[in-house]
C-alpha positions as protocol buffer text, in pm:
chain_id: "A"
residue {
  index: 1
  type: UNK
  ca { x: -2064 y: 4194 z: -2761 }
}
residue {
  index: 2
  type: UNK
  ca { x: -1878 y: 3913 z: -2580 }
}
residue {
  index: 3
  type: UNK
  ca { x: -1499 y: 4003 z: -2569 }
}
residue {
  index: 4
  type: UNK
  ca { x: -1265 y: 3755 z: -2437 }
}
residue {
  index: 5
  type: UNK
  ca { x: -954 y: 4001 z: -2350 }
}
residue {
  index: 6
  type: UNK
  ca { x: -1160 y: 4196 z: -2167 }
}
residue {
  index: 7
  type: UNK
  ca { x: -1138 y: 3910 z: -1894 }
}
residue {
  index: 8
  type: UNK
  ca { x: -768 y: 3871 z: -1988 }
}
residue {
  index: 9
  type: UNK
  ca { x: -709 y: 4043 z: -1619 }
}
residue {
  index: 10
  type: UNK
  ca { x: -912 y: 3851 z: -1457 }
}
residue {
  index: 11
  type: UNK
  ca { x: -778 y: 3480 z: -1610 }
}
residue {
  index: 12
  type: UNK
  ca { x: -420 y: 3588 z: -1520 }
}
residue {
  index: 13
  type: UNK
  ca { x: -517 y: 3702 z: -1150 }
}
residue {
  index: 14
  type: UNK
  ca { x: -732 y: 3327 z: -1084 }
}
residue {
  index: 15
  type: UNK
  ca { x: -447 y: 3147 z: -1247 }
}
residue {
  index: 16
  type: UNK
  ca { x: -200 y: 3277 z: -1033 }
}
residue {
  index: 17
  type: UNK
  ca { x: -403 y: 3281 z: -718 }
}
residue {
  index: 18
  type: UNK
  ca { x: -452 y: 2877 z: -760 }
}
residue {
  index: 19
  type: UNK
  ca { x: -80 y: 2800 z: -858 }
}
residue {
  index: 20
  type: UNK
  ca { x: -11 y: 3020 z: -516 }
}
residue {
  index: 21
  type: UNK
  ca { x: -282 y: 2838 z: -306 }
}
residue {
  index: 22
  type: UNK
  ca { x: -181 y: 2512 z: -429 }
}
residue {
  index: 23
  type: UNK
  ca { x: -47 y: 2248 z: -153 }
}
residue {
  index: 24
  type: UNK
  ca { x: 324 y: 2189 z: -197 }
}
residue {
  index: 25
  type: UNK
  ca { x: 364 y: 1847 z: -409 }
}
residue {
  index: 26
  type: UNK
  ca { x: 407 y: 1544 z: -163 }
}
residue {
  index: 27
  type: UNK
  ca { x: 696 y: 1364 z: -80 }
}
residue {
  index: 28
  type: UNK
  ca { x: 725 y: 974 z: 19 }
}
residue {
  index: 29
  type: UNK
  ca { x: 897 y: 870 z: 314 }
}
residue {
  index: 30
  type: UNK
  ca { x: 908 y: 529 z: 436 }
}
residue {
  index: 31
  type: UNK
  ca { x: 843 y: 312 z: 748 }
}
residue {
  index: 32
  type: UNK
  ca { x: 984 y: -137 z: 799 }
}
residue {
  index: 33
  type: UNK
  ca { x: 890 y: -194 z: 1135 }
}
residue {
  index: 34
  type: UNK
  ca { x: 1004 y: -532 z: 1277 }
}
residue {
  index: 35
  type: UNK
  ca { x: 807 y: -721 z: 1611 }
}
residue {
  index: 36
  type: UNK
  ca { x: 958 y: -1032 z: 1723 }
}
residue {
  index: 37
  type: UNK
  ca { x: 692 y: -1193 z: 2052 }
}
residue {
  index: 38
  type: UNK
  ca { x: 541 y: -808 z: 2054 }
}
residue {
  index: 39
  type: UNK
  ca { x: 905 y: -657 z: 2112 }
}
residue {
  index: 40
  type: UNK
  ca { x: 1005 y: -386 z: 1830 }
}
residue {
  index: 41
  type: UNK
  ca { x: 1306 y: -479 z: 1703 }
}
residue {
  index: 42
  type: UNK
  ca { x: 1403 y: -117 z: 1643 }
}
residue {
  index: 43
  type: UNK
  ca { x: 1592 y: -170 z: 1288 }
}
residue {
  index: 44
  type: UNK
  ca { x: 1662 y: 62 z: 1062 }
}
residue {
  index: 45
  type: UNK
  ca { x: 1626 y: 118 z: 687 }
}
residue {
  index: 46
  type: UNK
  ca { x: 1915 y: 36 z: 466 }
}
residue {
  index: 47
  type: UNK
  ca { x: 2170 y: 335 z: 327 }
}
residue {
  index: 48
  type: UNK
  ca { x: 2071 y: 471 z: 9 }
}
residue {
  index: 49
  type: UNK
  ca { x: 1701 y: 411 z: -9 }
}
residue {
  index: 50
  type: UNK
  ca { x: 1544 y: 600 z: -287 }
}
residue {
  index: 51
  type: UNK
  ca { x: 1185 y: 765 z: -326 }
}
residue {
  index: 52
  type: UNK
  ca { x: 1050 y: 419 z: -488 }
}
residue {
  index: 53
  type: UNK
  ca { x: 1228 y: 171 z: -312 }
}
residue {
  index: 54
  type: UNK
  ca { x: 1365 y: 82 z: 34 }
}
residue {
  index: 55
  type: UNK
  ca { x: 1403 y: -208 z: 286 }
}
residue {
  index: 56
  type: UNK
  ca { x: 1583 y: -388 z: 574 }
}
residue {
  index: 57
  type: UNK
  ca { x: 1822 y: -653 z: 621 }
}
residue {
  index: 58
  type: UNK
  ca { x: 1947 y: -701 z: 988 }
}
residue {
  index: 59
  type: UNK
  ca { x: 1974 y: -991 z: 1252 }
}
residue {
  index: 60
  type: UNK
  ca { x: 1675 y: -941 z: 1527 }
}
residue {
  index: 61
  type: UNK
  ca { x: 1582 y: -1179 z: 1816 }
}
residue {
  index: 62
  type: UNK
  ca { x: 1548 y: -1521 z: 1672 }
}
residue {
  index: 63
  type: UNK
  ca { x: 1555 y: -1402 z: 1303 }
}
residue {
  index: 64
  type: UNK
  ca { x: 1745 y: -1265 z: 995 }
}
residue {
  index: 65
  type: UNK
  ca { x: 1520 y: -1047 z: 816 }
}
residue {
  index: 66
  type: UNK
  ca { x: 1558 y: -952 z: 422 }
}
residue {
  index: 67
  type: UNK
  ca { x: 1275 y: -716 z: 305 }
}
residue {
  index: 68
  type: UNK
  ca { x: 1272 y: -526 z: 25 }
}
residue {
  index: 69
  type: UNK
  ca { x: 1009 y: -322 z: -104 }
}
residue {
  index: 70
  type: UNK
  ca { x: 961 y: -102 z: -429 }
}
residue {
  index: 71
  type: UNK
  ca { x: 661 y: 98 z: -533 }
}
residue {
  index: 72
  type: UNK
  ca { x: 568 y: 319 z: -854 }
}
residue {
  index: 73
  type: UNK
  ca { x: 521 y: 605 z: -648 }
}
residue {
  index: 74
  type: UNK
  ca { x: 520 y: 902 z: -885 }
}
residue {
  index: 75
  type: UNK
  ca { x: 468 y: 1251 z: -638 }
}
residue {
  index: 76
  type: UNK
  ca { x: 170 y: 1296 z: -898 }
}
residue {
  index: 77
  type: UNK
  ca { x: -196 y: 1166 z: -986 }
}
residue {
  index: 78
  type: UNK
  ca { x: -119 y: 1105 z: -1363 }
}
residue {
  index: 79
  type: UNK
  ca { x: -127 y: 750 z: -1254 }
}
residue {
  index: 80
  type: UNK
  ca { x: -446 y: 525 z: -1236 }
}
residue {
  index: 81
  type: UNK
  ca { x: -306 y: 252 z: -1045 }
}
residue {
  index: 82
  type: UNK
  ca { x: -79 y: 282 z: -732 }
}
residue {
  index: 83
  type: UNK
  ca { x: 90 y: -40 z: -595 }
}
residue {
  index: 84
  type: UNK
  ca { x: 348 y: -137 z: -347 }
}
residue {
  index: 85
  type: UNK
  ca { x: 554 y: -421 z: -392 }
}
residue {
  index: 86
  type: UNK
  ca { x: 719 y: -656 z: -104 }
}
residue {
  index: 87
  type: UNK
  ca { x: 948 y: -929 z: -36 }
}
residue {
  index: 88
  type: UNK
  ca { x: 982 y: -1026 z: 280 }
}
residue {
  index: 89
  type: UNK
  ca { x: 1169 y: -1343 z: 411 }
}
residue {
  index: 90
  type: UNK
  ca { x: 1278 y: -1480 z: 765 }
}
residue {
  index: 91
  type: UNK
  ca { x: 1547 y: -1675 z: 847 }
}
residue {
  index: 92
  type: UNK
  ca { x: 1495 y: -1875 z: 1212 }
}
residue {
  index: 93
  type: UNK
  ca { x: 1830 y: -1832 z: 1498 }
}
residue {
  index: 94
  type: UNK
  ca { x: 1641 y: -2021 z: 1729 }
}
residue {
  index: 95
  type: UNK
  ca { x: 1871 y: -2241 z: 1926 }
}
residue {
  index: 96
  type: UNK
  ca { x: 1951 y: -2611 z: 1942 }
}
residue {
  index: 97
  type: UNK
  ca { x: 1606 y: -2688 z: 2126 }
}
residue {
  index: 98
  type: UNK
  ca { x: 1418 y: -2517 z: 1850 }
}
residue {
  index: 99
  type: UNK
  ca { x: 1060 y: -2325 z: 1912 }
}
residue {
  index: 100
  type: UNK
  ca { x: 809 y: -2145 z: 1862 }
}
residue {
  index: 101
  type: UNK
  ca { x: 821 y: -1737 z: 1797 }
}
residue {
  index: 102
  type: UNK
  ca { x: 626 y: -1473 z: 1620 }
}
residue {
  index: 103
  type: UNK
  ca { x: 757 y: -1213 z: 1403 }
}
residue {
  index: 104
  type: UNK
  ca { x: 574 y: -943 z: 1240 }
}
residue {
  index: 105
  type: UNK
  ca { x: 702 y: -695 z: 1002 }
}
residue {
  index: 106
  type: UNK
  ca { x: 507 y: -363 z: 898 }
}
residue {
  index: 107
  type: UNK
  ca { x: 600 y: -161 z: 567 }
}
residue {
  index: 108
  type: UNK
  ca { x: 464 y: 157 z: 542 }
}
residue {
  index: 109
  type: UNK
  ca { x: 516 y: 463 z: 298 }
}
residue {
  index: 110
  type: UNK
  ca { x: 266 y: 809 z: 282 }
}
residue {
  index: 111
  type: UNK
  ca { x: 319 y: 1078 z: 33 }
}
residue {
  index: 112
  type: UNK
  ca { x: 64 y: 912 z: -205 }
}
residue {
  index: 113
  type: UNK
  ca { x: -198 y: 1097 z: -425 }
}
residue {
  index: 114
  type: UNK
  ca { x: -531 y: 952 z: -466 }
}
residue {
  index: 115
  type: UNK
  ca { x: -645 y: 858 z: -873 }
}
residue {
  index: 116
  type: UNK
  ca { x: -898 y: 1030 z: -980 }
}
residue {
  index: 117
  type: UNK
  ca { x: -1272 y: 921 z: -865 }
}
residue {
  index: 118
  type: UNK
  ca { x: -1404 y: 777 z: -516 }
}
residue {
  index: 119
  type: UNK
  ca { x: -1447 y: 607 z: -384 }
}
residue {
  index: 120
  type: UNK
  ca { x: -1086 y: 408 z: -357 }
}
residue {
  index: 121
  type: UNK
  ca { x: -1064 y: -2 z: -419 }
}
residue {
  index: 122
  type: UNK
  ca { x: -806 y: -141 z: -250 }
}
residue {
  index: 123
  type: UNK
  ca { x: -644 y: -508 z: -306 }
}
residue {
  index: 124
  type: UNK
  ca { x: -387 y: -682 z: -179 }
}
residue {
  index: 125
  type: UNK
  ca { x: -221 y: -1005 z: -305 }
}
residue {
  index: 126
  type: UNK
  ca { x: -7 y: -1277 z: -179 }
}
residue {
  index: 127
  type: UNK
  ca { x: 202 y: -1538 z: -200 }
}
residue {
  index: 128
  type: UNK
  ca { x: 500 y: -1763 z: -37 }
}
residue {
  index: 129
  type: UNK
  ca { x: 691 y: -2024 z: 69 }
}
residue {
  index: 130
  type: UNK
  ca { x: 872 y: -2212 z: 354 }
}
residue {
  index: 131
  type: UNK
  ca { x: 1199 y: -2420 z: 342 }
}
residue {
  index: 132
  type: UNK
  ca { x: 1421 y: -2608 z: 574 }
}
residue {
  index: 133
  type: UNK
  ca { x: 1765 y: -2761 z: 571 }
}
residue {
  index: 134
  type: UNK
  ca { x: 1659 y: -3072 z: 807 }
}
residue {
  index: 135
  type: UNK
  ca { x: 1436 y: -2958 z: 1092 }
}
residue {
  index: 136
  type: UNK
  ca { x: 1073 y: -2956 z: 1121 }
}
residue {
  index: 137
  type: UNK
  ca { x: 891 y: -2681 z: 1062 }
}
residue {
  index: 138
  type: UNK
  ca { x: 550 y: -2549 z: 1048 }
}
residue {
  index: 139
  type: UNK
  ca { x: 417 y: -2136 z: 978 }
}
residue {
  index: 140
  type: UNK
  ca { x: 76 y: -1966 z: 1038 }
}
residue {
  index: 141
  type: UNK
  ca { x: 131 y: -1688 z: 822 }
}
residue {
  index: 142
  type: UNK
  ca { x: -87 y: -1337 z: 795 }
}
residue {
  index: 143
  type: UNK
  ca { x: -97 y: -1090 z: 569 }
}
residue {
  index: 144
  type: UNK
  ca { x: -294 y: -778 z: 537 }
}
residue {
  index: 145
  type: UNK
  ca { x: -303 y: -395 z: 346 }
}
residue {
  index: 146
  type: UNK
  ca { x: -382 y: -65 z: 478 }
}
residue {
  index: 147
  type: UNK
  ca { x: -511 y: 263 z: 304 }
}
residue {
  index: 148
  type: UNK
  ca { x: -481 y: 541 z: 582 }
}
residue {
  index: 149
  type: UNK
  ca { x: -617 y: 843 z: 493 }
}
residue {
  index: 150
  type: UNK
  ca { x: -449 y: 1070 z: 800 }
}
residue {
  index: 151
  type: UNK
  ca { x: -86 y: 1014 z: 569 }
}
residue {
  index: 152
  type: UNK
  ca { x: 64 y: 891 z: 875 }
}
residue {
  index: 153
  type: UNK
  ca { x: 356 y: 634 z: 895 }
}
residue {
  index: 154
  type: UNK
  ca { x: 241 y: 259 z: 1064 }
}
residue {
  index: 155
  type: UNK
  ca { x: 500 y: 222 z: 1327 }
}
residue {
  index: 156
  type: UNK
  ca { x: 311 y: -23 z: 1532 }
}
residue {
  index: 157
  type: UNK
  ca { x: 162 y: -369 z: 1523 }
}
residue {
  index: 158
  type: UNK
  ca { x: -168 y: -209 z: 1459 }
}
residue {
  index: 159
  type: UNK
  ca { x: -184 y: 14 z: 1125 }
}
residue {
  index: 160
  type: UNK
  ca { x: -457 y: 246 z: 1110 }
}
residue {
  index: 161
  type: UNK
  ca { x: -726 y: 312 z: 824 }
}
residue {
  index: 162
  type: UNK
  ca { x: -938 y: 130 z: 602 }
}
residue {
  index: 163
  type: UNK
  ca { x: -796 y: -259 z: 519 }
}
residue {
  index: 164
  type: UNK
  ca { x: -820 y: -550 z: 346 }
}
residue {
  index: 165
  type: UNK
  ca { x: -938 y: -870 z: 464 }
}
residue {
  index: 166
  type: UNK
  ca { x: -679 y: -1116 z: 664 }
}
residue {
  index: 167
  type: UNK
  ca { x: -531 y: -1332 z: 419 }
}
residue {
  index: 168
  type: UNK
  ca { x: -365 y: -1640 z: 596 }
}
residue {
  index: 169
  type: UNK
  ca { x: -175 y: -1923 z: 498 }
}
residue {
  index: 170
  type: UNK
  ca { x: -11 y: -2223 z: 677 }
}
residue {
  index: 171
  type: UNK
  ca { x: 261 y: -2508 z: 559 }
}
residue {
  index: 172
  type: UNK
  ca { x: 445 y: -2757 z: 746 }
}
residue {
  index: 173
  type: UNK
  ca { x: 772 y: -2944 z: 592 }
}
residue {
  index: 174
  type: UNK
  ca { x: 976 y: -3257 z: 773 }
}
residue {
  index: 175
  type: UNK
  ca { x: 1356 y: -3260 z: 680 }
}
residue {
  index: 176
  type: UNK
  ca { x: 1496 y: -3074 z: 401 }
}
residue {
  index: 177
  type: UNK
  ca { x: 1283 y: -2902 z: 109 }
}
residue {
  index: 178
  type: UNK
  ca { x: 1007 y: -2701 z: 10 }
}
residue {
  index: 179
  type: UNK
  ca { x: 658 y: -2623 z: 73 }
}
residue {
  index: 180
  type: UNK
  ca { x: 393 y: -2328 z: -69 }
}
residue {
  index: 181
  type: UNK
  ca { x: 221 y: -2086 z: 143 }
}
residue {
  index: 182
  type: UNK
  ca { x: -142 y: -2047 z: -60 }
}
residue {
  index: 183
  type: UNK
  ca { x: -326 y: -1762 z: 124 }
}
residue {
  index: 184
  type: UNK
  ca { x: -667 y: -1753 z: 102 }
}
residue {
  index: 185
  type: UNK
  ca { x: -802 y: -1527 z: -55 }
}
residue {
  index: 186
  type: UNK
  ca { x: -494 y: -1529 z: -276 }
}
residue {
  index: 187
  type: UNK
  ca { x: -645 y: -1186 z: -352 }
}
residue {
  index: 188
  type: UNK
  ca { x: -825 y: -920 z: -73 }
}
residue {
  index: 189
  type: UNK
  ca { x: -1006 y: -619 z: -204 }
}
residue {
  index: 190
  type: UNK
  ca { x: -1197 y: -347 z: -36 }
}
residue {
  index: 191
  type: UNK
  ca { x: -1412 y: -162 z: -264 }
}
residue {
  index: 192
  type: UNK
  ca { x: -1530 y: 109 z: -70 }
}
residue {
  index: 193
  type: UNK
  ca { x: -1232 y: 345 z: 62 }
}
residue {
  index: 194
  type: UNK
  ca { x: -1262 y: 680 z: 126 }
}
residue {
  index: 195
  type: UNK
  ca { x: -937 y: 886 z: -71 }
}
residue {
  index: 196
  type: UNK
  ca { x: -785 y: 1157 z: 58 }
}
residue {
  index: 197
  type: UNK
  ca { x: -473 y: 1332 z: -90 }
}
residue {
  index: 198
  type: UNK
  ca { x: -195 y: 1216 z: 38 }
}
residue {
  index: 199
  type: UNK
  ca { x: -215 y: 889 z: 221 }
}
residue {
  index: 200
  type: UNK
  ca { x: -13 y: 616 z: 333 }
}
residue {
  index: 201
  type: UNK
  ca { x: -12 y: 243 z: 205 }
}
residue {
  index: 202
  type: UNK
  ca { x: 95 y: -18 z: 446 }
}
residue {
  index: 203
  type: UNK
  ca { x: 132 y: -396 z: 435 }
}
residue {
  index: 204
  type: UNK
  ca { x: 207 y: -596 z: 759 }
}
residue {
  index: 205
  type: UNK
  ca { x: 309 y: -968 z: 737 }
}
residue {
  index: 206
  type: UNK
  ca { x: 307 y: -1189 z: 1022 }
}
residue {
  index: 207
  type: UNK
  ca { x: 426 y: -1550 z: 1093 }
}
residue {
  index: 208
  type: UNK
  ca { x: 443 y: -1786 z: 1338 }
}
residue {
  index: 209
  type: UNK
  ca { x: 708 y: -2014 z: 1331 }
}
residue {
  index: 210
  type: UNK
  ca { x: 776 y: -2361 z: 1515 }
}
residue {
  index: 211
  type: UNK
  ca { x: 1117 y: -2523 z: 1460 }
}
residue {
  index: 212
  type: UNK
  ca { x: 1243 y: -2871 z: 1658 }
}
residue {
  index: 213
  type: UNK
  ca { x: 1609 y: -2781 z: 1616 }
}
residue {
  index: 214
  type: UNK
  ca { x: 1919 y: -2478 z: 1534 }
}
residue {
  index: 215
  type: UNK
  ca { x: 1939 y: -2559 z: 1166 }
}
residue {
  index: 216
  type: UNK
  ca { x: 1797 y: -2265 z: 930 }
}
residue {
  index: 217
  type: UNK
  ca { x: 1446 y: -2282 z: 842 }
}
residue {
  index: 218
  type: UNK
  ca { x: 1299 y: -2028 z: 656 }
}
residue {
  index: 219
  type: UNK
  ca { x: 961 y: -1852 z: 547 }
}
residue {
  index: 220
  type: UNK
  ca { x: 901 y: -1614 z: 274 }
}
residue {
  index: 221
  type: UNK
  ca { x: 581 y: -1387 z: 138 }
}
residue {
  index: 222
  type: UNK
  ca { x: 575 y: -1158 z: -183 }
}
residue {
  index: 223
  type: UNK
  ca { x: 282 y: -932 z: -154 }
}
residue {
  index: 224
  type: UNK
  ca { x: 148 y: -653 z: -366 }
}
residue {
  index: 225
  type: UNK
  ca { x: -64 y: -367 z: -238 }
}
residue {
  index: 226
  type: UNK
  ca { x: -264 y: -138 z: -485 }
}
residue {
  index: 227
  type: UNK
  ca { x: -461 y: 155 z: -546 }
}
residue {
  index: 228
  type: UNK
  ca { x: -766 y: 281 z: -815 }
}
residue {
  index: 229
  type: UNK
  ca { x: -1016 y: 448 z: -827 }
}
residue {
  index: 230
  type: UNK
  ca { x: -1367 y: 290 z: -835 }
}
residue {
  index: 231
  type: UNK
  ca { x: -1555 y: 302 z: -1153 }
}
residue {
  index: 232
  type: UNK
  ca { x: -1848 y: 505 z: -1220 }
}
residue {
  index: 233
  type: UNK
  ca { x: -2147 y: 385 z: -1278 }
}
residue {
  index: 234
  type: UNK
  ca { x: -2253 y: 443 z: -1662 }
}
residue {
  index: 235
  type: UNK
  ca { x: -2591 y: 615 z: -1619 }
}
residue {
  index: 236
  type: UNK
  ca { x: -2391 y: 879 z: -1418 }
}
residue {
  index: 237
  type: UNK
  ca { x: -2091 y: 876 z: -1687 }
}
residue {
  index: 238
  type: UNK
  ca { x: -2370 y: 969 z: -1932 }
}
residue {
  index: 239
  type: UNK
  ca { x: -2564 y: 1233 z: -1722 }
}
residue {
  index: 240
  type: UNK
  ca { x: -2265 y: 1422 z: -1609 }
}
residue {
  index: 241
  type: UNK
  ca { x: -2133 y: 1438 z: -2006 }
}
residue {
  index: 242
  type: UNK
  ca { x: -2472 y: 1628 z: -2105 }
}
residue {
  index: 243
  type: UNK
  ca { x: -2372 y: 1915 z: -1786 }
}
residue {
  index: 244
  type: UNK
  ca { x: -2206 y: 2083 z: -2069 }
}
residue {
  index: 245
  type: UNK
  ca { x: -2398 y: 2106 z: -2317 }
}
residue {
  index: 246
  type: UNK
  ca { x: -2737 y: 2214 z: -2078 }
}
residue {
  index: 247
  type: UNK
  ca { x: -2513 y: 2473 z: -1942 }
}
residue {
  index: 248
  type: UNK
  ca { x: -2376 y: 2644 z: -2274 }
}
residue {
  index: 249
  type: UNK
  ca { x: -2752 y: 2581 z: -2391 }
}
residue {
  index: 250
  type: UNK
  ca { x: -2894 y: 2807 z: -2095 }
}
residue {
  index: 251
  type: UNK
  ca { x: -2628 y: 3085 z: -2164 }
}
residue {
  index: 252
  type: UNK
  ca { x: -2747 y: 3081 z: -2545 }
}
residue {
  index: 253
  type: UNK
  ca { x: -3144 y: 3142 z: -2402 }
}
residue {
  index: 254
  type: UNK
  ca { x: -3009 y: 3431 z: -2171 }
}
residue {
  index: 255
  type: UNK
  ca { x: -2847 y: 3621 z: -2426 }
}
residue {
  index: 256
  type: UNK
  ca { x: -3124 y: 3569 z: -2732 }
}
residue {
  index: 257
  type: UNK
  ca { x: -3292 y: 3917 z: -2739 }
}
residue {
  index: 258
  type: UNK
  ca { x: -3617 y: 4005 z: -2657 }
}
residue {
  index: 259
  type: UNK
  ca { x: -3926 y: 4066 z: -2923 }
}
């Protein structure tokens, strides 16, 4: 006859060998990154940042920079959808003859845990805006997010791992006002990730901004970056729910006695 205590031992030694073996839980750390004309900036992350949000606010090369960034990062998989959030605006210094100069900024935190199920879909959604106090202005802006499945930081131009498609946007404005930044797609998804546990999400913005004068012009992007897990298909939902009951069915055969 079947009795369950007589496993008891061995339940108690499995159970403790896979809390032991476990990995130690995963920790976020961060990454802003700041390129003005391909030179790194070099800033740092503001005092106090906090294991779901952190960002920058410093005077670079022919910028201000605000960027702030907050995520739902958990240090678990109990959630279904991971996203990063960013906002991310530029301020142009660029003298009394105005210009042209390009700024890129690249957010970055690892640590994450990958939902359930692969492969990973990831999507990435923008939006923004330019303004100006009484100069002429015109921005080609980028925008673009990374899944990187080595959970390394993106401290260069160039973030590594699987992305999303360029979303770009442009908007020109005469004098003093407003004007949108539409990317298209307002929306980028790649459906076909790899996961790994942990990885790193990264979003890097870029714009290219032409002023005629000193007064402030601005440009600004809000961008989400998120995480789930691709669906199964139903057919194998349905075949993988019956691996159960064939199994348990097969033990019952095994143990009917003989005639």
């Amino acid at each position: 006859m079947f009795r369950f205590r007589n496993f008891l031992p061995l339940v108690a030694l499995l159970v403790g060998a896979t809390i032991l073996g476990a990995p130690a839980p995963a920790r976020a750390n961060f990454a802003v990154t700041v390129f003005v004309d391909g030179v790194n900036q070099n800033v740092s992350l503001d005092a106090g940042s906090d294991d779901n949000s952190f960002g920058v606010h410093a005077n670079v090369t022919d910028f201000k920079v605000s960027i702030d960034a907050l995520s739902n990062w958990a240090g678990s998989q109990s959630g279904s959808l991971m996203s990063s959030n960013s906002n991310n605006k530029v301020t142009t210094n660029f003298g009394p003859s105005g210009g042209t100069h390009t700024i890129e900024i690249v957010i970055s935190e690892n640590g994450w845990l990958a939902p359930t199920g692969s492969p990973l879909v990831v999507s990435n959604s923008a939006g923004g805006s330019i303004g100006s106090s009484g100069n002429s202005i015109s921005v080609a802006a980028t925008n673009q997010g990374f899944l990187d499945t080595s959970n390394a930081l993106a401290t260069t131009s160039s973030p590594g791992g699987s992305s999303t498609a360029l979303q770009s946007a442009s908007a020109s404005l005469t004098g003093t006002g407003t004007a949108s930044l539409n990317y298209n797609p307002g929306t980028a998804v790649n459906p076909n990730v790899p996961g790994a546990t942990p990885f790193t999400l990264t979003q890097k913005f870029k714009f290219t901004v032409t002023t005629n004068g000193n007064l402030a012009s601005t440009a600004g992007t809000s961008a989400t970056v998120s995480v789930t897990a691709a669906p199964a298909p139903a057919g194998l939902v349905l075949a993988l729910s019956a691996l159960p009951v064939l199994g348990v069915g097969h033990w019952l055969r095994r143990r009917r006695p003989c005639v």
